[in-house]
BAFI-3210 file (N, C-alpha, C; in Angstrom, 3 decimals, decimal comma, padded with zeros to 6 digits):
// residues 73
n [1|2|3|4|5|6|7|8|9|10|11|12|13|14|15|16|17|18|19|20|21|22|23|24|25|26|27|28|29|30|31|32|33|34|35|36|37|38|39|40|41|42|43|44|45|46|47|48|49|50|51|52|53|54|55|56|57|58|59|60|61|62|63|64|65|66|67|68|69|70|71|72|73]
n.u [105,957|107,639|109,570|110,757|112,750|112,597|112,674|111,703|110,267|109,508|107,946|109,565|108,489|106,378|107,409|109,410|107,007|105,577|108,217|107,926|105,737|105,956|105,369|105,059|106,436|106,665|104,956|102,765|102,880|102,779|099,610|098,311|099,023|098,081|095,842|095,457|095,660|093,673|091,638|092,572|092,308|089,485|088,060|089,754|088,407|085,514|085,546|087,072|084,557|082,444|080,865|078,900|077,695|076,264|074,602|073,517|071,830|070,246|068,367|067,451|066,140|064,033|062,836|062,422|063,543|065,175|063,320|061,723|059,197|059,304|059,932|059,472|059,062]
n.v [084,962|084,198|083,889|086,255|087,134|088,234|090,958|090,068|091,394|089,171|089,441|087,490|085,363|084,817|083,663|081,529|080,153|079,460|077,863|075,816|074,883|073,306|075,237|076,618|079,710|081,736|080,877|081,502|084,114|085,166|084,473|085,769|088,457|088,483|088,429|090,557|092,874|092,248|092,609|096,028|096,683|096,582|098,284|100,677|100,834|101,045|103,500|104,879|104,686|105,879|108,203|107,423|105,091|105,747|107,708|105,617|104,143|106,005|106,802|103,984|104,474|106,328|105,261|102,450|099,551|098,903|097,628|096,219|095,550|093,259|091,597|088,172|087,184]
n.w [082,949|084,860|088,101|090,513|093,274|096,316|099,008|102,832|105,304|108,438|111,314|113,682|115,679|114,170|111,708|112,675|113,448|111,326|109,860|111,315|111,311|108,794|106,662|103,575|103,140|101,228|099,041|100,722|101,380|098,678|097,956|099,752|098,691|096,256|096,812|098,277|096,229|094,255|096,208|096,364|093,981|093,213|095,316|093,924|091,587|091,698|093,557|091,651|089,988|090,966|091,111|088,492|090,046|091,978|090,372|088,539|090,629|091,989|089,240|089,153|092,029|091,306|088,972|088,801|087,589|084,875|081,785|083,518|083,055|081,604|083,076|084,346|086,967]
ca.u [106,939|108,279|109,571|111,316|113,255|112,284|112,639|110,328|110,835|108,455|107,893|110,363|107,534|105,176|108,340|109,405|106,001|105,590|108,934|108,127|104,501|106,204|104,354|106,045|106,262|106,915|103,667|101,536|103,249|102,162|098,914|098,193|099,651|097,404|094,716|095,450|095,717|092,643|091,201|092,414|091,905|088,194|088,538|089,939|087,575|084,498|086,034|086,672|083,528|081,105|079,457|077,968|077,116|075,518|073,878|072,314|071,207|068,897|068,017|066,653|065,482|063,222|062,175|062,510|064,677|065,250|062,839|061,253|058,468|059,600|060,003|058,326|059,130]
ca.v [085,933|083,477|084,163|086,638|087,001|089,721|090,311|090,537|091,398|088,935|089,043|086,105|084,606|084,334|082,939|080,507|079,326|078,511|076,644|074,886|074,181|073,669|076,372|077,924|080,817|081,901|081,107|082,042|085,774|085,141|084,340|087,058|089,708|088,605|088,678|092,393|093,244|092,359|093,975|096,777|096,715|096,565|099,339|101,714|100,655|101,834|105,174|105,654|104,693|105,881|109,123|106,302|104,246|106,276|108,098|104,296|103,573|107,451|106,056|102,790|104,616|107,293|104,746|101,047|098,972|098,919|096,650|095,832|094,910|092,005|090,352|087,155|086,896]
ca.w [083,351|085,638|089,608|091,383|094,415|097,274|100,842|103,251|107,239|109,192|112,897|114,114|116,042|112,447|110,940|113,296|113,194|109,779|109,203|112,667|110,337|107,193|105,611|102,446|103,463|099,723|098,663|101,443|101,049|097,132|097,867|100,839|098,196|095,042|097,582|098,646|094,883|094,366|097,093|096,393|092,491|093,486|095,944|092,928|090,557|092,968|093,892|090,436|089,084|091,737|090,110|087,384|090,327|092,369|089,163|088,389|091,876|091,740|088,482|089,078|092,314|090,603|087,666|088,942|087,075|083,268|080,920|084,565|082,625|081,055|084,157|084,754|088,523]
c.u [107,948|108,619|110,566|111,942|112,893|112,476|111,879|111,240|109,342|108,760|108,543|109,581|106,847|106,246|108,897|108,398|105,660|106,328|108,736|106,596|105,112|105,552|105,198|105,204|106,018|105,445|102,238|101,779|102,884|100,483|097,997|098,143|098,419|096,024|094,285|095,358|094,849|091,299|090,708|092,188|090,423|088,024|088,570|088,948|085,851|084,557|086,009|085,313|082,140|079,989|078,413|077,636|076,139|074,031|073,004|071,687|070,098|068,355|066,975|065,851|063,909|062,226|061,647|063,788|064,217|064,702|062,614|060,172|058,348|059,818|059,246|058,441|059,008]
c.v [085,312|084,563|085,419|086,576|088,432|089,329|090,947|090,487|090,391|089,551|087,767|085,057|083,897|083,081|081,764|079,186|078,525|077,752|075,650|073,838|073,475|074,033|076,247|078,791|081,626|082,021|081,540|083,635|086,037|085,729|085,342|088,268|089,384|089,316|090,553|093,291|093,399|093,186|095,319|097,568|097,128|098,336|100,829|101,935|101,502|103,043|105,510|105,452|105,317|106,680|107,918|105,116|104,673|107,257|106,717|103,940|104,918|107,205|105,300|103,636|105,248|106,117|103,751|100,693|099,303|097,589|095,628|094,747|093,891|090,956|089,397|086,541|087,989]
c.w [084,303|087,275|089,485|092,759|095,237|097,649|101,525|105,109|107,786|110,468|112,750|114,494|114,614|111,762|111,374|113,502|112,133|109,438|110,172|111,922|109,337|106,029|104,507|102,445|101,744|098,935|099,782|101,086|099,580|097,324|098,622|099,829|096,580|095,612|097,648|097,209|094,891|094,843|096,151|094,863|092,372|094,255|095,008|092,282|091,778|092,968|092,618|089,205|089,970|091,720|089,632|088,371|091,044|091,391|088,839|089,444|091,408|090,800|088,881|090,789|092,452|089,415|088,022|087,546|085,444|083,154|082,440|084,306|081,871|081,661|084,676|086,366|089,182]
res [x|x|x|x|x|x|x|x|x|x|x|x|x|x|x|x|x|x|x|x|x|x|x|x|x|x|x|x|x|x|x|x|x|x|x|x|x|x|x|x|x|x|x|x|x|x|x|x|x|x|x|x|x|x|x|x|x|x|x|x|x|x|x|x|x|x|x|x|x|x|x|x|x]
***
């Protein structure tokens, strides 16, 4: 899909810092932001699955696990 251009407000301090590092900034704000995606991709997924998780936890707590008995450890 290739790049884009945005803009972003730092703090002056943050920003000063990094070109005084020679961060790229560019990709740390990439990499920060896939990060938070992530996150919060996870996050969704949870909330919206959590009936059927909580429903398998009471489950396996009432039963034990599924095909338990096949377990050689």
């Amino acid at each position: 899909m290739g790049r884009v251009k945005v803009n972003l407000t730092l703090d002056a301090v943050v920003a000063e810092t990094a070109k005084t590092l020679g961060l790229n900034m560019s990709r740390l704000a990439e990499s920060a932001i896939v990060e938070a995606a992530k996150v919060e991709r996870n996050r969704l997924w949870r909330e919206e699955n959590q009936a059927a998780i909580t429903g398998y936890a009471e489950e396996v707590a009432q039963n034990g696990l599924p095909l338990s008995h096949l377990r050689s450890f």
